[in-house]
C-alpha positions as CSV (number, residue, x, y, z in Angstrom):
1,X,-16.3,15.4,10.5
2,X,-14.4,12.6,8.8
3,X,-14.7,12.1,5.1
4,X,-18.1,10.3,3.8
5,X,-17.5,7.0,2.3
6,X,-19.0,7.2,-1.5
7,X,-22.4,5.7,-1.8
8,X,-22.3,3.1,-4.5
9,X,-25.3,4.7,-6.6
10,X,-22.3,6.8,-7.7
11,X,-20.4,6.6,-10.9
12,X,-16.4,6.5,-11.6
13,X,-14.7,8.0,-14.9
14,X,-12.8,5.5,-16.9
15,X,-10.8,7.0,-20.3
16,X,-8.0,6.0,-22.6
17,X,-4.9,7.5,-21.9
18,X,-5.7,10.5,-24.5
19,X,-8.8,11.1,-23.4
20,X,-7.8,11.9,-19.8
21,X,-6.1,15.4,-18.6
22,X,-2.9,15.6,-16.1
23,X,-5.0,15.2,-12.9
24,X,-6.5,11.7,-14.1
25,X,-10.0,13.5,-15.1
26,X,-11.8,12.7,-18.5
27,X,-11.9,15.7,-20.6
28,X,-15.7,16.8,-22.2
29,X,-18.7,15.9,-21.3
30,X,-19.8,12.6,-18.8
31,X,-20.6,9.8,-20.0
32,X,-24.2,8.3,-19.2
33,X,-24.0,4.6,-17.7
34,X,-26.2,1.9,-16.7
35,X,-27.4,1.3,-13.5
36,X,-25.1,-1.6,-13.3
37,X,-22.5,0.2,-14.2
38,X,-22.9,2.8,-11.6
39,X,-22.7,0.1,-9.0
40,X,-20.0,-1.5,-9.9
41,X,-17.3,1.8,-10.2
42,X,-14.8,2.2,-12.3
43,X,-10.9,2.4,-12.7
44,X,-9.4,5.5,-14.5
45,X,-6.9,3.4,-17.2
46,X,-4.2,6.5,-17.7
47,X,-0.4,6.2,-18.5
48,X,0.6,5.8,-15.6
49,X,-1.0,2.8,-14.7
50,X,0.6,1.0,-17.0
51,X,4.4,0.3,-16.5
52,X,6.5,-0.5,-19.5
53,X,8.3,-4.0,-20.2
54,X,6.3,-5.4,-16.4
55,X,3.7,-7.6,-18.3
56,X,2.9,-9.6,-15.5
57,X,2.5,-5.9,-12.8
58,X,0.4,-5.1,-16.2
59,X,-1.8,-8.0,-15.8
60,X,-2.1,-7.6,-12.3
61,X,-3.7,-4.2,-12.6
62,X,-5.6,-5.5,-15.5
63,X,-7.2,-8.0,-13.3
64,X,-7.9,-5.7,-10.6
65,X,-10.0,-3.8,-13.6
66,X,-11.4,-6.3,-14.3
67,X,-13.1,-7.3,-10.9
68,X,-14.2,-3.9,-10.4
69,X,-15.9,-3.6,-13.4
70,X,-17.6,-6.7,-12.8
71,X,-18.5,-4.9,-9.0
72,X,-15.9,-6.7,-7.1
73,X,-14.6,-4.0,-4.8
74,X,-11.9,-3.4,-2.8
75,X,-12.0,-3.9,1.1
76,X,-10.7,-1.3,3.9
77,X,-7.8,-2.7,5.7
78,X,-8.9,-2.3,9.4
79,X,-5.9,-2.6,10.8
80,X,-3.2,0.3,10.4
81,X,-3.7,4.4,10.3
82,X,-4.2,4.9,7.0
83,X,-7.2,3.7,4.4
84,X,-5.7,0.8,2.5
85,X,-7.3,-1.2,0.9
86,X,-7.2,-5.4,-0.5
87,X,-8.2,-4.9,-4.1
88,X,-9.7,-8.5,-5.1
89,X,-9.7,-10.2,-8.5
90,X,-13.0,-11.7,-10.0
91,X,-13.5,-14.8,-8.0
92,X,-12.6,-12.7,-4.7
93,X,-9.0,-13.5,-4.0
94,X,-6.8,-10.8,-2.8
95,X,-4.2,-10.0,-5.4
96,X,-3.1,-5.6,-4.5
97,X,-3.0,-3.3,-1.8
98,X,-4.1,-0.2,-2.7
99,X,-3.3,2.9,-0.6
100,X,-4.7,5.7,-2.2
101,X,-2.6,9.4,-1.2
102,X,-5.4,11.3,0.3
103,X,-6.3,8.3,2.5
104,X,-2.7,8.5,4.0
105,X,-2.3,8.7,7.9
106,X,-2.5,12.6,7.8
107,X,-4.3,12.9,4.9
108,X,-7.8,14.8,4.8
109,X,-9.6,12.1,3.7
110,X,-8.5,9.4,6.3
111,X,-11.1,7.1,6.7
112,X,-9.9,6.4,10.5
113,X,-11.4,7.5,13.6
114,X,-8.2,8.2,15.6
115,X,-6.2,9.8,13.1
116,X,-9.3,12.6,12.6
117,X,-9.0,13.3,16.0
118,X,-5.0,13.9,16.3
119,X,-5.2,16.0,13.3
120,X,-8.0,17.9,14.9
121,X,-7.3,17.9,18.6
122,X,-3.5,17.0,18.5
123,X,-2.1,18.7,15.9
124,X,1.1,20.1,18.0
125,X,2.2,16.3,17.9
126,X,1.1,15.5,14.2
127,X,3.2,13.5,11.9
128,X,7.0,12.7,11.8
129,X,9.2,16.1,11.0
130,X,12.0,13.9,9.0
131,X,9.2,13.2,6.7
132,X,7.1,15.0,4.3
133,X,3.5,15.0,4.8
134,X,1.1,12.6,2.3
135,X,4.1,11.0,0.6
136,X,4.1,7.6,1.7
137,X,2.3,6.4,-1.7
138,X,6.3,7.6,-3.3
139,X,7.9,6.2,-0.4
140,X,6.4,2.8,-0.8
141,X,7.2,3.0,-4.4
142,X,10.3,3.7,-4.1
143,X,11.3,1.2,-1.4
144,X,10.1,-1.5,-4.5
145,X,11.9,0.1,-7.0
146,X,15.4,0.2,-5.0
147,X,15.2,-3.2,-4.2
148,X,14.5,-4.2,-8.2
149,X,17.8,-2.2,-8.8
150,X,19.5,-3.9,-6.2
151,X,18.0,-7.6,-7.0
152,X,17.2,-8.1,-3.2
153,X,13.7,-9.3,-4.2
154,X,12.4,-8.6,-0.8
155,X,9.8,-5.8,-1.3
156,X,6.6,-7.4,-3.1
157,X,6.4,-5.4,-6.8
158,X,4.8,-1.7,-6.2
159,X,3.6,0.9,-8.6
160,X,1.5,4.0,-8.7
161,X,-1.4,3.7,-10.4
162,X,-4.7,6.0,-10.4
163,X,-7.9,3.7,-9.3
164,X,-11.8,4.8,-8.6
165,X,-13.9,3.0,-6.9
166,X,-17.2,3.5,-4.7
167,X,-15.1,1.7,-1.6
168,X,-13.0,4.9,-1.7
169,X,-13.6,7.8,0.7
170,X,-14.4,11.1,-1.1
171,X,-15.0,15.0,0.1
172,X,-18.8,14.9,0.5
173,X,-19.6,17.2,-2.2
174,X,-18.8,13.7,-4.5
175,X,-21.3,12.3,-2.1
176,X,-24.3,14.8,-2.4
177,X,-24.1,15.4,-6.1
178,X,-27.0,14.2,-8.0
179,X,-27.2,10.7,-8.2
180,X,-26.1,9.7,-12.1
181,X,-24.6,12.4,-13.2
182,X,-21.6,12.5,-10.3
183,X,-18.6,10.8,-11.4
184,X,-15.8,9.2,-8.7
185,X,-12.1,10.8,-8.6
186,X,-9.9,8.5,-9.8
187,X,-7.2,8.1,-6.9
188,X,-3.6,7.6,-7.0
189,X,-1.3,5.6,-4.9
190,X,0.6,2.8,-4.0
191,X,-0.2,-0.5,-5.6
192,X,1.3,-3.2,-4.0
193,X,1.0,-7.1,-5.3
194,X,-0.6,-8.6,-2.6
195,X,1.7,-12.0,-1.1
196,X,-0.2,-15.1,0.1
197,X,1.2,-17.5,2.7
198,X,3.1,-15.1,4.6
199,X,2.8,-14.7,8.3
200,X,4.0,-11.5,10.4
201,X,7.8,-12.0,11.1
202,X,7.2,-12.2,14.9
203,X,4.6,-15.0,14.8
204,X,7.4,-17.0,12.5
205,X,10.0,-16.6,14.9
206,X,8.3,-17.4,18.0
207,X,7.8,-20.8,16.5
208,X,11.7,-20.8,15.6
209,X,12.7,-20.3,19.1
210,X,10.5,-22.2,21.1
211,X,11.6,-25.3,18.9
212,X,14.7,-25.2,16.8
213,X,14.5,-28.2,15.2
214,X,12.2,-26.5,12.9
215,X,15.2,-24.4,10.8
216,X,17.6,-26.5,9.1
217,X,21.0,-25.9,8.4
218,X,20.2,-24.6,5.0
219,X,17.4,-23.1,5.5
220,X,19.2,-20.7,8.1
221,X,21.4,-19.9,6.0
222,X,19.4,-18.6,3.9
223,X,16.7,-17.0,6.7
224,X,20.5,-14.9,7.3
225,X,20.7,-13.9,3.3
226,X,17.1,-12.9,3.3
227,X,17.9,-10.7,6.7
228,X,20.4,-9.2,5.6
229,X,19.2,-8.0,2.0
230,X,16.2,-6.2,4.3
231,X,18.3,-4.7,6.7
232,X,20.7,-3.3,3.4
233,X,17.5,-2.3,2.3
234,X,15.7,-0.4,5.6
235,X,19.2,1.6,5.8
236,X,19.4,2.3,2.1
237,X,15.6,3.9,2.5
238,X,16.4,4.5,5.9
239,X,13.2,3.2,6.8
240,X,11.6,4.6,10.1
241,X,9.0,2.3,10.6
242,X,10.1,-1.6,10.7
243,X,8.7,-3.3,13.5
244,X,8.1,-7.4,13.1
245,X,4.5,-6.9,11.9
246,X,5.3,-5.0,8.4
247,X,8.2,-7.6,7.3
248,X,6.8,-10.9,6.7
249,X,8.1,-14.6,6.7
250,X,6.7,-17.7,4.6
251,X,8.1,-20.8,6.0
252,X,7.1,-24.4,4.7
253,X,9.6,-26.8,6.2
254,X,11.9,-28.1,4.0
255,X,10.6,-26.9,1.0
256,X,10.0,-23.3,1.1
257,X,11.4,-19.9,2.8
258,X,11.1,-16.1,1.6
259,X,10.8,-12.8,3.2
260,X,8.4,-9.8,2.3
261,X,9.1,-6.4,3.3
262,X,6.0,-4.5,3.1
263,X,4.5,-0.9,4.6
264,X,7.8,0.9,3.5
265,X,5.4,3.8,3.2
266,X,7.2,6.0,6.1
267,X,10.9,5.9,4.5
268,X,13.3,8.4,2.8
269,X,13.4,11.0,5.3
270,X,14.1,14.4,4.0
271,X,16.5,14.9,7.5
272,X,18.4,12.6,9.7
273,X,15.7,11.1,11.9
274,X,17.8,11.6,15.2
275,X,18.4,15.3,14.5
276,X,14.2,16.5,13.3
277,X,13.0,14.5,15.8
278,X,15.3,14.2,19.1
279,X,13.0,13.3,21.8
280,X,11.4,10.2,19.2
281,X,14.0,7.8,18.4
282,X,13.3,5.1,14.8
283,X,15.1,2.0,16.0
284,X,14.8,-1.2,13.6
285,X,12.6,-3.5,15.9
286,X,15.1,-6.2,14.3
287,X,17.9,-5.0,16.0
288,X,18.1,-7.0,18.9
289,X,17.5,-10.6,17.1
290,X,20.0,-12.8,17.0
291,X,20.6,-12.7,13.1
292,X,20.9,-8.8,13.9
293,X,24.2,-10.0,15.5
294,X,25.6,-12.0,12.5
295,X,25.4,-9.3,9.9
């Protein structure tokens, strides 16, 4: 059976950096908490949730802290293979995606239906050979961190950080442990600043074709920059897993125009795609638009 979703009468571990060992698990005794407390879950704070010189990824996370504390907890993504999840601030505003690395597609604590199933009934077919298993939390990480190196300011900021919270699914022994005394693994993963006012790239374009008028000179010019610095990126990672609904547009005529690259979480193949997986090509879905033509 899939993995049980944590009931929220259970409690998460939160210590100082000293006070928690290598796998993210406070050292000694538990701690007793309220019933509040219990409810609301907790974030494990450890080093390396914290990146050094990024005050404002810093504040981010703090926020996300924050809102948890206060029993604001993230939401499962619905959409997708894996369990992601929107992690909220305070007032309920979506800030982070959170995709925690035994949640991944092939993880064994994937939340979703279908993906139980092929790992159970289909597992001659199971994953992507070019890759390695239950590293797409890396992958997306890396994807952000490339394109800081490179300036192309297309991938929204992603770190790994190490969350707990009783939205999370955990092995059921978490789940039937007695009620006060059970604590909640913290989780790492992929932790992704969340972009507002963005649209899947397909939706965008659709508008862009059916009436032209809508692109100006300069802003198609700089639509083709913004192209061009994802598709450096996708060959860089050698991404194989762009389609036009995990690269996003934000378009307000005449004033505003940017491009996100998200879900990089199936990148850096350990192979050449074409030779580990011959009769399943990875084309870049944006290979037969137009601006594909220009570059």
């Amino acid at each position: 059976m899939p993995p049980a979703r944590s009931p929220d009468s259970l409690s998460a571990v939160e210590g100082t950096p000293s006070e928690l060992g290598n796998e993210g698990h406070k050292t000694g005794s538990l701690t007793s908490y309220t019933d509040s407390e219990r409810r609301s879950g907790f974030i494990a704070s450890t080093r390396e949730s914290a990146t050094v010189g990024d005050e404002d990824f810093n504040d981010l996370f703090r926020r996300a802290q924050d809102a948890i504390h206060a029993g604001t907890q993230p939401e499962l993504i619905p959409e997708g293979s894996s369990g992601s999840y929107f992690v909220r601030d305070i007032a309920g505003q979506r800030i982070a995606v959170f995709k925690p690395k035994d949640e991944e597609p092939f993880a064994p604590l994937n939340p979703k239906w279908p993906k139980f199933f092929q790992r159970v009934m289909c597992f001659c077919c199971f994953g992507r050979a070019c890759l390695i298993p239950n590293s797409g939390y890396l992958s997306e990480t890396g994807a952000s961190v490339i394109d800081q190196r490179l300036e192309l300011n297309v991938v929204p900021k992603t770190r790994v950080v190490k969350l707990a919270s009783p939205a999370f699914y955990y092995e059921r022994r978490f789940c039937c442990a007695y009620e006060g005394t059970a604590r909640l693994r913290p989780k790492e993963g992929s932790f992704q600043k969340f972009v507002t006012g963005y649209e899947p790239a397909d939706h965008v374009i659709a508008r862009w074709q059916y009436d032209s008028s809508l692109l100006t000179e300069e802003e198609r010019k700089r639509f083709v920059l913004l192209f061009q610095k994802m598709i450096a990126l996708d060959y860089i990672i050698r991404n194989t897993d762009r389609h036009m609904d995990n690269w996003l547009i934000r378009h307000v005529p005449g004033t505003t125009l940017e491009l996100a690259a998200i879900d990089n979480g199936l990148a850096f193949p350990v192979k050449h795609p074409e030779v580990a997986s011959r009769l399943r090509r990875f084309p870049f879905k944006w290979q037969s638009l137009e601006w594909a033509q220009q570059v």
